[in-house]
PDB file of N, CA, C and O in Angstrom:
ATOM      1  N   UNK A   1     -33.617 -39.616  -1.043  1.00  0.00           N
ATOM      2  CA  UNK A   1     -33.993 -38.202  -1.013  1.00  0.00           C
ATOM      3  C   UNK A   1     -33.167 -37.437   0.033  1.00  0.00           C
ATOM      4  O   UNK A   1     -33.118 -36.215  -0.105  1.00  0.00           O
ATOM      5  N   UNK A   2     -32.444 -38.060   1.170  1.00  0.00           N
ATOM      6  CA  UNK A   2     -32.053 -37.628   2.077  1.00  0.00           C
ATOM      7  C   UNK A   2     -30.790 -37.311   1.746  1.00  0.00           C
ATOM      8  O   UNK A   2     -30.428 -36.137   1.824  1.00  0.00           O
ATOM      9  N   UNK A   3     -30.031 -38.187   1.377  1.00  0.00           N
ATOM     10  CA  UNK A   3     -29.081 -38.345   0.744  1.00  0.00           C
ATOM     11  C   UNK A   3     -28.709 -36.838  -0.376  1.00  0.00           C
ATOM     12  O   UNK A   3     -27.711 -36.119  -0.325  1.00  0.00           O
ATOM     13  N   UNK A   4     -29.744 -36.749  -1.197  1.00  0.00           N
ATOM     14  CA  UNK A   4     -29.397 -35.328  -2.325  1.00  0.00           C
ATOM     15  C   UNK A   4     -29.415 -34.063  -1.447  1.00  0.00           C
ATOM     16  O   UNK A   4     -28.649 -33.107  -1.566  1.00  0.00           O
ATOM     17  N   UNK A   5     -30.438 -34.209  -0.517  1.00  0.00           N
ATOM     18  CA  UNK A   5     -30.233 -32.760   0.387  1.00  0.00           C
ATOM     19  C   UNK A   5     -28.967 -32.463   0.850  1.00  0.00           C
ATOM     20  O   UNK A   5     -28.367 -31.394   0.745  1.00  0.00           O
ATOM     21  N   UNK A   6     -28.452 -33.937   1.598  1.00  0.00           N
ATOM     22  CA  UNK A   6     -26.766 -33.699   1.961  1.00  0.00           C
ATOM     23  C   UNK A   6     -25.891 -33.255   1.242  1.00  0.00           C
ATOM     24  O   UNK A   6     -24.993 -32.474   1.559  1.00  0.00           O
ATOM     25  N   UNK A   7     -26.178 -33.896  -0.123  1.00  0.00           N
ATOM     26  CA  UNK A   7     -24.951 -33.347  -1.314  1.00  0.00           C
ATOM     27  C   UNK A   7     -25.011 -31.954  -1.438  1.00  0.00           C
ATOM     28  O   UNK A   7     -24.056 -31.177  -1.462  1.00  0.00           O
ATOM     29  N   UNK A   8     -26.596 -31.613  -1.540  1.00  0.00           N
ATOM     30  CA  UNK A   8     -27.006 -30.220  -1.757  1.00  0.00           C
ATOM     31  C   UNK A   8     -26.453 -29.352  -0.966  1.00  0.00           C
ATOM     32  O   UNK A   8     -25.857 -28.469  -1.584  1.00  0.00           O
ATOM     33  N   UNK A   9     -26.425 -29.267   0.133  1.00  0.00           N
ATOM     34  CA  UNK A   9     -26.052 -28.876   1.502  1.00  0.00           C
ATOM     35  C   UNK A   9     -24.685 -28.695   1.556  1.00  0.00           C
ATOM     36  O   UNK A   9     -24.168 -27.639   1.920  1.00  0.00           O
ATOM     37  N   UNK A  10     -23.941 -29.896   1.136  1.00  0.00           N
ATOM     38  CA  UNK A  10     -22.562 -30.059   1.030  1.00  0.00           C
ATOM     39  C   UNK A  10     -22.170 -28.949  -0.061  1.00  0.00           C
ATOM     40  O   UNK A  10     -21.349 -28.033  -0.018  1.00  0.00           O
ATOM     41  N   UNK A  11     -22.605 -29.155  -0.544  1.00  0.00           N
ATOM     42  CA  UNK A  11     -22.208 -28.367  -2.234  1.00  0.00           C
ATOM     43  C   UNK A  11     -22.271 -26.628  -1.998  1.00  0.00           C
ATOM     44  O   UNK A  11     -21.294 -25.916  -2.235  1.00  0.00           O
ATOM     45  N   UNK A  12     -23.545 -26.111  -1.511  1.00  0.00           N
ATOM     46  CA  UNK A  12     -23.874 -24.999  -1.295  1.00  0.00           C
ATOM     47  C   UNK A  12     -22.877 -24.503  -0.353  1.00  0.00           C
ATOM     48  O   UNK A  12     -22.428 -23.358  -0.394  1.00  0.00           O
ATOM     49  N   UNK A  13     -22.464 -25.598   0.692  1.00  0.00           N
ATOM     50  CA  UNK A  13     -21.466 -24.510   1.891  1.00  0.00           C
ATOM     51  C   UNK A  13     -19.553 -24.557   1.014  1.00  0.00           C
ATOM     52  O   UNK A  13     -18.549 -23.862   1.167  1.00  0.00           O
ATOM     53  N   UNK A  14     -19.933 -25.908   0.030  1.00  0.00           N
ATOM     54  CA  UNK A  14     -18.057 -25.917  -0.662  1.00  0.00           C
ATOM     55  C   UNK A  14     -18.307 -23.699  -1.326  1.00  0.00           C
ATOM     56  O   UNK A  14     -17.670 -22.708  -0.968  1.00  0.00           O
ATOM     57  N   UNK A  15     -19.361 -23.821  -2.222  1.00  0.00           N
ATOM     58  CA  UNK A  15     -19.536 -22.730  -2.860  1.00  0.00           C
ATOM     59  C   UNK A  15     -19.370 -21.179  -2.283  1.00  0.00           C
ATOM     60  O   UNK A  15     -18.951 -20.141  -2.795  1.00  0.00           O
ATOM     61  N   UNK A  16     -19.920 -21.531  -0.922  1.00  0.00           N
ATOM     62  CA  UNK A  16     -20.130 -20.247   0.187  1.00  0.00           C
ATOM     63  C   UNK A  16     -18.926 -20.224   0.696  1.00  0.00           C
ATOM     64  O   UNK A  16     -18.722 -19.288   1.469  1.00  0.00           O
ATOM     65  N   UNK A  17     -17.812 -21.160   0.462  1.00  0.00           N
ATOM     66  CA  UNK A  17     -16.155 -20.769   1.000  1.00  0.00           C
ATOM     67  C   UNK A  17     -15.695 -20.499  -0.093  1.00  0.00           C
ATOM     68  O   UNK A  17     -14.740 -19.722  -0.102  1.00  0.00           O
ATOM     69  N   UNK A  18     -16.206 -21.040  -1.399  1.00  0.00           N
ATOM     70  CA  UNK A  18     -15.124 -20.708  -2.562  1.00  0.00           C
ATOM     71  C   UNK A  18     -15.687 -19.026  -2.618  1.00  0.00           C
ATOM     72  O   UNK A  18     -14.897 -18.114  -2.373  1.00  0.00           O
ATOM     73  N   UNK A  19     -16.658 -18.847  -2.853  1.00  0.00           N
ATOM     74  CA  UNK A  19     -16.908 -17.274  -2.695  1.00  0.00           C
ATOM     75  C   UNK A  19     -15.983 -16.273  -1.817  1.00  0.00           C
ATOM     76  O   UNK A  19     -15.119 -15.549  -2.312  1.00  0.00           O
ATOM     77  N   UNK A  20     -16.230 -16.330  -0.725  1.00  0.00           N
ATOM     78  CA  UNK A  20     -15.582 -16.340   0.424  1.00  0.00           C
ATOM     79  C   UNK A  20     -14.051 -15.552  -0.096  1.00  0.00           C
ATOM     80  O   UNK A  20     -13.684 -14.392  -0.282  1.00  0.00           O
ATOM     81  N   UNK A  21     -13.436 -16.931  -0.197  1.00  0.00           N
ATOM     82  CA  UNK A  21     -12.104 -16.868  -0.780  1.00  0.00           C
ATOM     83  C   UNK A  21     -12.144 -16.375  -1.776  1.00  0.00           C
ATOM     84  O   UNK A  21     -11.633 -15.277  -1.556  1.00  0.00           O
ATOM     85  N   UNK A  22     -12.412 -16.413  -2.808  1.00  0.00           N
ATOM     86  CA  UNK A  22     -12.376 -15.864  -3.913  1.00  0.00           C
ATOM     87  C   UNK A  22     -12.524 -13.742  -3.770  1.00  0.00           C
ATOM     88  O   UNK A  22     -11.865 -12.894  -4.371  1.00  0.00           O
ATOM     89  N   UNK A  23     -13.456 -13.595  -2.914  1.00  0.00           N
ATOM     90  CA  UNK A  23     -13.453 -12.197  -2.484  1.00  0.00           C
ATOM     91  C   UNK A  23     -11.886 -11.815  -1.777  1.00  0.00           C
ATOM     92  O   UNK A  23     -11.177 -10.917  -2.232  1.00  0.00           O
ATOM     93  N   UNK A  24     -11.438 -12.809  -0.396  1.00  0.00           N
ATOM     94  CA  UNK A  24     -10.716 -12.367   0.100  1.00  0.00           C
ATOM     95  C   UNK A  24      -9.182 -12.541  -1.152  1.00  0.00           C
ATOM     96  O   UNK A  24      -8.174 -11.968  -0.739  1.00  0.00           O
ATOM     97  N   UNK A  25      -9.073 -13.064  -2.158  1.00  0.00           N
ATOM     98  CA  UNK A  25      -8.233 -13.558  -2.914  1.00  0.00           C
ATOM     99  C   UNK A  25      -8.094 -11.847  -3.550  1.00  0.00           C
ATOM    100  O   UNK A  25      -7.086 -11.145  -3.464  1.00  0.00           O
ATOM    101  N   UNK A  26      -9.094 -11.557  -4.031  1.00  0.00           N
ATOM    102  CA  UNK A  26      -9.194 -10.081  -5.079  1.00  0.00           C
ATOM    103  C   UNK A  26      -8.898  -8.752  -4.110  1.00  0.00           C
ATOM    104  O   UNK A  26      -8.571  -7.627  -4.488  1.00  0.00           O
ATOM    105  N   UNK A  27      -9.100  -9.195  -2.827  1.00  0.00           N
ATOM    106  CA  UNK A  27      -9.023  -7.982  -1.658  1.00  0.00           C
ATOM    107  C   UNK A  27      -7.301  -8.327  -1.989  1.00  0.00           C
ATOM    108  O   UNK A  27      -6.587  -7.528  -2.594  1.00  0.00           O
ATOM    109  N   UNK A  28      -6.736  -9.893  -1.379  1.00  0.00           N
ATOM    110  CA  UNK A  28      -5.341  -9.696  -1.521  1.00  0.00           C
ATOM    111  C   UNK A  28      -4.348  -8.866  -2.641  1.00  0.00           C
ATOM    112  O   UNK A  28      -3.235  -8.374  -2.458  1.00  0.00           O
ATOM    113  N   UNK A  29      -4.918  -8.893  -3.473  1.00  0.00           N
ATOM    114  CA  UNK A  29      -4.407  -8.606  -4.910  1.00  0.00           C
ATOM    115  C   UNK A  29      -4.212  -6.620  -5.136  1.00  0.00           C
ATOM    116  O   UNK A  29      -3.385  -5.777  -5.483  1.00  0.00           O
ATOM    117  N   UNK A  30      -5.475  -6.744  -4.699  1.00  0.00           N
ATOM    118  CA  UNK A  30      -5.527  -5.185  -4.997  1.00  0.00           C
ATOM    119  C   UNK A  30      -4.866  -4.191  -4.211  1.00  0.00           C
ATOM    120  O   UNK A  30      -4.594  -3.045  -4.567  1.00  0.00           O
ATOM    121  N   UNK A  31      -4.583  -4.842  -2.885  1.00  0.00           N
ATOM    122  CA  UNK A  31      -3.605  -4.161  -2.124  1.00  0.00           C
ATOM    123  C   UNK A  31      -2.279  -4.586  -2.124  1.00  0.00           C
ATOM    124  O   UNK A  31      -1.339  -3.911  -1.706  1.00  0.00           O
ATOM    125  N   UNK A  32      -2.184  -6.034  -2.730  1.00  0.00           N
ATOM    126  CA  UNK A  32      -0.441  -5.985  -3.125  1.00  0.00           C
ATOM    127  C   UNK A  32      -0.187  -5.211  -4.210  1.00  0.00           C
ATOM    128  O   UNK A  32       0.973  -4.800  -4.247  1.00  0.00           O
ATOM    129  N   UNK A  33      -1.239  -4.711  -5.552  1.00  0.00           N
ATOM    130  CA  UNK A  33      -0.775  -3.993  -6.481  1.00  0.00           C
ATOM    131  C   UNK A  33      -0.732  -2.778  -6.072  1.00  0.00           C
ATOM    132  O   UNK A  33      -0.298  -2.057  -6.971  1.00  0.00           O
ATOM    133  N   UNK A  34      -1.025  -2.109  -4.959  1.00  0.00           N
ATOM    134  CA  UNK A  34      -1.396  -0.859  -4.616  1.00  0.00           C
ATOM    135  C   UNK A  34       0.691  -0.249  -3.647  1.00  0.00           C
ATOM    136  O   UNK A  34       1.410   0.739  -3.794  1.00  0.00           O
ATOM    137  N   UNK A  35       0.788  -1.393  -2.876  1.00  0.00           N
ATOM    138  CA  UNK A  35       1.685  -1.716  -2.179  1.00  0.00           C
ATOM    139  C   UNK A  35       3.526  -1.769  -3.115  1.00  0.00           C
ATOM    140  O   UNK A  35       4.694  -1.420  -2.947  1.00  0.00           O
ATOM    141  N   UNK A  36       2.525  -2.545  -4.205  1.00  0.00           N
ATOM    142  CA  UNK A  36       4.185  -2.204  -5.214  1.00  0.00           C
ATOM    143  C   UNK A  36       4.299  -1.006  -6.346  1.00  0.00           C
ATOM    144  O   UNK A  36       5.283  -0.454  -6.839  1.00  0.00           O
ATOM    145  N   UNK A  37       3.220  -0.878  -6.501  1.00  0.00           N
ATOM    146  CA  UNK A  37       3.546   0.798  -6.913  1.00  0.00           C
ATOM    147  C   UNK A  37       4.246   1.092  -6.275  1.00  0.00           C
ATOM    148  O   UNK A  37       5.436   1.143  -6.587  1.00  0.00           O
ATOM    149  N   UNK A  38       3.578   1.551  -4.585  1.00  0.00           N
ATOM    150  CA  UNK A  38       3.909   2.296  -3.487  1.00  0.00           C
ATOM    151  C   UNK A  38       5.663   2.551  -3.444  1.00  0.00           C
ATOM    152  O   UNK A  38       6.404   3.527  -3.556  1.00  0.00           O
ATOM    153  N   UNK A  39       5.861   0.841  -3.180  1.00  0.00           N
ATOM    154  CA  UNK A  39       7.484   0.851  -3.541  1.00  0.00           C
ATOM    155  C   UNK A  39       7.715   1.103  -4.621  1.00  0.00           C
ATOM    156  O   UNK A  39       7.820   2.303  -4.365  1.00  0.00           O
ATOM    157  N   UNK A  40       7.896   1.066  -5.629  1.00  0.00           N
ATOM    158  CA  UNK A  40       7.990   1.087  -7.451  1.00  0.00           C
ATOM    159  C   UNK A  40       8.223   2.789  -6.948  1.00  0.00           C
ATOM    160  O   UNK A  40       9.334   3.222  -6.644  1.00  0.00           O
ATOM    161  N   UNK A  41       7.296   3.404  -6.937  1.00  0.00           N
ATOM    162  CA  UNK A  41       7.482   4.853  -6.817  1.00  0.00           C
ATOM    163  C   UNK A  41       9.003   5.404  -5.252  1.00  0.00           C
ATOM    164  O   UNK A  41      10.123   5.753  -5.625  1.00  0.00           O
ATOM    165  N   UNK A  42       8.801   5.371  -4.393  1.00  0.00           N
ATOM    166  CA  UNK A  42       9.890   4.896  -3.724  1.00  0.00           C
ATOM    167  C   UNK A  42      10.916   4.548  -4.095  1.00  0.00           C
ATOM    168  O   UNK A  42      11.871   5.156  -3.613  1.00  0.00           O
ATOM    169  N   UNK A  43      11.142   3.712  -4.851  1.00  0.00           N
ATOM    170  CA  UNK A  43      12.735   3.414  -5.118  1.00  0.00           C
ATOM    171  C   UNK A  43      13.023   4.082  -6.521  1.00  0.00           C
ATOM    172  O   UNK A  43      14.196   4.054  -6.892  1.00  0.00           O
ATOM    173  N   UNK A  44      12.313   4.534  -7.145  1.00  0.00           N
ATOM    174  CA  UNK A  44      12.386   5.287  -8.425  1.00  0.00           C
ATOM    175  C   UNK A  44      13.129   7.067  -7.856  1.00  0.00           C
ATOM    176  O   UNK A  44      13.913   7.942  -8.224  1.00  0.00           O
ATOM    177  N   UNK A  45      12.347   6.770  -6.934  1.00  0.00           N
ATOM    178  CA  UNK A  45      12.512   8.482  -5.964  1.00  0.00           C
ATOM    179  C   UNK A  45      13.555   8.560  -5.612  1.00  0.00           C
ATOM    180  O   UNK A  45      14.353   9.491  -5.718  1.00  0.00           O
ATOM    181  N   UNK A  46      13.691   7.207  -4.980  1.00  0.00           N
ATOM    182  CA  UNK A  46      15.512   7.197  -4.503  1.00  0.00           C
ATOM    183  C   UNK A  46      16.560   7.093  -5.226  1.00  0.00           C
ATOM    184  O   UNK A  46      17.573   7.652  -4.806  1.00  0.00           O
ATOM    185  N   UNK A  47      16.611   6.479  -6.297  1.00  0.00           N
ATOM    186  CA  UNK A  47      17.397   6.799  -7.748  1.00  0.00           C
ATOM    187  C   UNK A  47      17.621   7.821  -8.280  1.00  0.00           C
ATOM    188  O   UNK A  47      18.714   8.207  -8.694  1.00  0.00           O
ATOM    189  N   UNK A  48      16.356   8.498  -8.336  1.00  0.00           N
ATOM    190  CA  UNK A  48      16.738   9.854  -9.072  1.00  0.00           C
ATOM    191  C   UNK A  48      17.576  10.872  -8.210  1.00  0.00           C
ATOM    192  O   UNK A  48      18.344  11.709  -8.684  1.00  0.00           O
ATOM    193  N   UNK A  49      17.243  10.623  -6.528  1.00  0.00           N
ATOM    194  CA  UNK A  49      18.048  11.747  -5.642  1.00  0.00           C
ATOM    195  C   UNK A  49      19.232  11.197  -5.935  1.00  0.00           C
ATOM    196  O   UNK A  49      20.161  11.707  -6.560  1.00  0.00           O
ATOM    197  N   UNK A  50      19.156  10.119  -5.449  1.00  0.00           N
ATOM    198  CA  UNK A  50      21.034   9.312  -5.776  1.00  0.00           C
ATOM    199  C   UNK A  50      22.071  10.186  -6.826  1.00  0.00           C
ATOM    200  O   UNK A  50      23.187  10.675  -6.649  1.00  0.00           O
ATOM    201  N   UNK A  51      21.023  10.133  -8.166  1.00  0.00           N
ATOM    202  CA  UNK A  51      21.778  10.347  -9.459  1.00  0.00           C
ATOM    203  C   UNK A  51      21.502  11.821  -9.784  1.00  0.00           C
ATOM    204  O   UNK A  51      21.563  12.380 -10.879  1.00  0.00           O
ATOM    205  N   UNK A  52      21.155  12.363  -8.475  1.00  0.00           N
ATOM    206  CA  UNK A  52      20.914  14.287  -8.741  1.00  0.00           C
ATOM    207  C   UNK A  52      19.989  14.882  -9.456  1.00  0.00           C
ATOM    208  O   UNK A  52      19.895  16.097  -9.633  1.00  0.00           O
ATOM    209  N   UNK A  53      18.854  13.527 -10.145  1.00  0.00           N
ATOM    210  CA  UNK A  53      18.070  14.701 -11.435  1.00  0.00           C
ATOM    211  C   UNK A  53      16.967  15.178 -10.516  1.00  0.00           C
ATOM    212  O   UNK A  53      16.362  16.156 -10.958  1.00  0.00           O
ATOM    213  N   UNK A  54      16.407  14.552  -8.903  1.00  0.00           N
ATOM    214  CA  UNK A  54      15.703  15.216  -8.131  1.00  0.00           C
ATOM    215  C   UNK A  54      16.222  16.043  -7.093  1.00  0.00           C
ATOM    216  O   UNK A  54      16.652  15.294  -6.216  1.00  0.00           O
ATOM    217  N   UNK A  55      16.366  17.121  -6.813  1.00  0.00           N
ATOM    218  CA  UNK A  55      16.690  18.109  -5.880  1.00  0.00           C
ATOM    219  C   UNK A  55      15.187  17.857  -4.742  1.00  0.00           C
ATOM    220  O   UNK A  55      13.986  17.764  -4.996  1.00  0.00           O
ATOM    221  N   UNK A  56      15.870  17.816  -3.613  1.00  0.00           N
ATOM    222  CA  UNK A  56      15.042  17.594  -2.178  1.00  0.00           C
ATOM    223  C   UNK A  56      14.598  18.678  -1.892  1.00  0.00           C
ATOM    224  O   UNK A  56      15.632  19.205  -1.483  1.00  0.00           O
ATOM    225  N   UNK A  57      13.758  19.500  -1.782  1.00  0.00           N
ATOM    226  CA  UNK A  57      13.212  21.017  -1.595  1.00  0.00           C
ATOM    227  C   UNK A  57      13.333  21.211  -0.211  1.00  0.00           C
ATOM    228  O   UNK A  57      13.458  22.383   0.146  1.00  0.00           O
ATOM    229  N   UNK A  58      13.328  20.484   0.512  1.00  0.00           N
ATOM    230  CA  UNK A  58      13.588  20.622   2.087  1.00  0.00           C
ATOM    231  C   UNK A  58      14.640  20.833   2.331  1.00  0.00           C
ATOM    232  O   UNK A  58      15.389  19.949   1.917  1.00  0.00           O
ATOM    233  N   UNK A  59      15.388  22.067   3.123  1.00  0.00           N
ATOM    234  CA  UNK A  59      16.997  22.612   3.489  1.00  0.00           C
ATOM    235  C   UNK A  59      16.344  23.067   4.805  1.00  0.00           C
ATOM    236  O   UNK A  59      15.243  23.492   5.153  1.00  0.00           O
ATOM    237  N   UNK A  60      17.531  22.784   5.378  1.00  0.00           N
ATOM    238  CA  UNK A  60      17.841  23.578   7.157  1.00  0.00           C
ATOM    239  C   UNK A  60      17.659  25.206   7.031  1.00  0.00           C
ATOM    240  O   UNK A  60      18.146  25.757   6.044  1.00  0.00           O
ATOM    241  N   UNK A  61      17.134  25.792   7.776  1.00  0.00           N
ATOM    242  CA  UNK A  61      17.685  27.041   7.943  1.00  0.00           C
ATOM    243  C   UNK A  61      18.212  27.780   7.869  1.00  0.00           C
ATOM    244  O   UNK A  61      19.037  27.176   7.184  1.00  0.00           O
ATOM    245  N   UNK A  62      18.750  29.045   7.960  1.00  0.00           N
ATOM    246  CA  UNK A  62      19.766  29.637   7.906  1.00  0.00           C
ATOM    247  C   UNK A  62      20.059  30.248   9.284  1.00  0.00           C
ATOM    248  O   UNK A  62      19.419  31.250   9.602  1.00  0.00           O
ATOM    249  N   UNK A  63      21.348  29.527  10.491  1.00  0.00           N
ATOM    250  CA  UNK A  63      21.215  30.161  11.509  1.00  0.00           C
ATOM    251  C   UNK A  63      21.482  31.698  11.993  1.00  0.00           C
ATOM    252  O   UNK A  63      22.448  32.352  11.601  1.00  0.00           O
ATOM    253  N   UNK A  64      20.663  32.098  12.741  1.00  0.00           N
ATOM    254  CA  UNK A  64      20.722  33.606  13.231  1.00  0.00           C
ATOM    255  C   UNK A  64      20.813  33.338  14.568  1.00  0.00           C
ATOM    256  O   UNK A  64      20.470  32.353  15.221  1.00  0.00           O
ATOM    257  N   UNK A  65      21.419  34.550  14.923  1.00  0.00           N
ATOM    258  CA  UNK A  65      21.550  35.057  16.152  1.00  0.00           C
ATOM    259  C   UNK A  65      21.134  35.238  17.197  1.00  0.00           C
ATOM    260  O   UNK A  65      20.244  36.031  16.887  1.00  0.00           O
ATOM    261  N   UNK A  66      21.064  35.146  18.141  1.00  0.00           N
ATOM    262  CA  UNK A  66      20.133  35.693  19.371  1.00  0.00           C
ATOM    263  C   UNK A  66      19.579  37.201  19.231  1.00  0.00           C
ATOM    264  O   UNK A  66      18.499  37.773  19.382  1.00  0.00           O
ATOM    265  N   UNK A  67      20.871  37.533  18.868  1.00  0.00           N
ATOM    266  CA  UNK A  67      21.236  39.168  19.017  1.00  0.00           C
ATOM    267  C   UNK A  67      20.468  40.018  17.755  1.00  0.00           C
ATOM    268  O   UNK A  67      19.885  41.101  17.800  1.00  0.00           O
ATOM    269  N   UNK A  68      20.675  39.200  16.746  1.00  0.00           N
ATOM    270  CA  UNK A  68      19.681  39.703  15.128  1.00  0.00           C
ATOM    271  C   UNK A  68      18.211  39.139  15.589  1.00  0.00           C
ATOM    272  O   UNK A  68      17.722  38.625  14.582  1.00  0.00           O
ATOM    273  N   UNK A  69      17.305  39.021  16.693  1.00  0.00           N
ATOM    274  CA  UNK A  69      16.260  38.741  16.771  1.00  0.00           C
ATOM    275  C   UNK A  69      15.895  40.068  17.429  1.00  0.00           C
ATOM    276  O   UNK A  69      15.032  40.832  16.996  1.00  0.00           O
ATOM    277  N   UNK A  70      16.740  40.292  18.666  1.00  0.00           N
ATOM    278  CA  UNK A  70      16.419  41.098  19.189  1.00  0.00           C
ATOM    279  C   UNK A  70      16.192  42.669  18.964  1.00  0.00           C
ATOM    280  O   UNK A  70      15.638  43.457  19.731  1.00  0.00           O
ATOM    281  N   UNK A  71      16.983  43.010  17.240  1.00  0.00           N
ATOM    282  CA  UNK A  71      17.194  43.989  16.634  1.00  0.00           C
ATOM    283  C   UNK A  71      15.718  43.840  16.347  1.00  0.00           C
ATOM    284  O   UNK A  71      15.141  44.789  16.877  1.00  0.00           O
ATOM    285  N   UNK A  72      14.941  43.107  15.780  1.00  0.00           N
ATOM    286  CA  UNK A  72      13.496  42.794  15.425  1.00  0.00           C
ATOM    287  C   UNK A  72      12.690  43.470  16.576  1.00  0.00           C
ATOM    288  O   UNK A  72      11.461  43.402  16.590  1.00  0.00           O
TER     289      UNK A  72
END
């Protein structure tokens, strides 16, 4: 009788790590698929600037003067 409790015991804590793991396994997953989009989109982005069909909306300034401020 002593003996089945151990197995029991044994068995219940193999189960309480396979759980365990099995959670942290699906946590791994969902943030590596999240992660290669991430890149996937990224290097898609960088292709298209490369090959010109995306224009960067961000430009420098246009510099002015000291002197055209002060007309302000």
């Amino acid at each position: 009788n002593t003996k089945d409790e151990k197995e029991i015991s044994t068995i219940k804590k193999e189960i309480s790590i396979a759980t365990q793991s099995k959670v942290g396994n699906l946590l791994n997953a969902i943030l590596c698929v999240f992660f290669m989009m991430a890149t996937l989109l990224v290097i898609i982005s960088c292709i298209g600037i490369c090959l010109g069909k995306i224009k960067i909306p961000l430009k420098e300034t246009k510099y002015i003067k000291i002197d055209e401020f002060q007309k302000i």
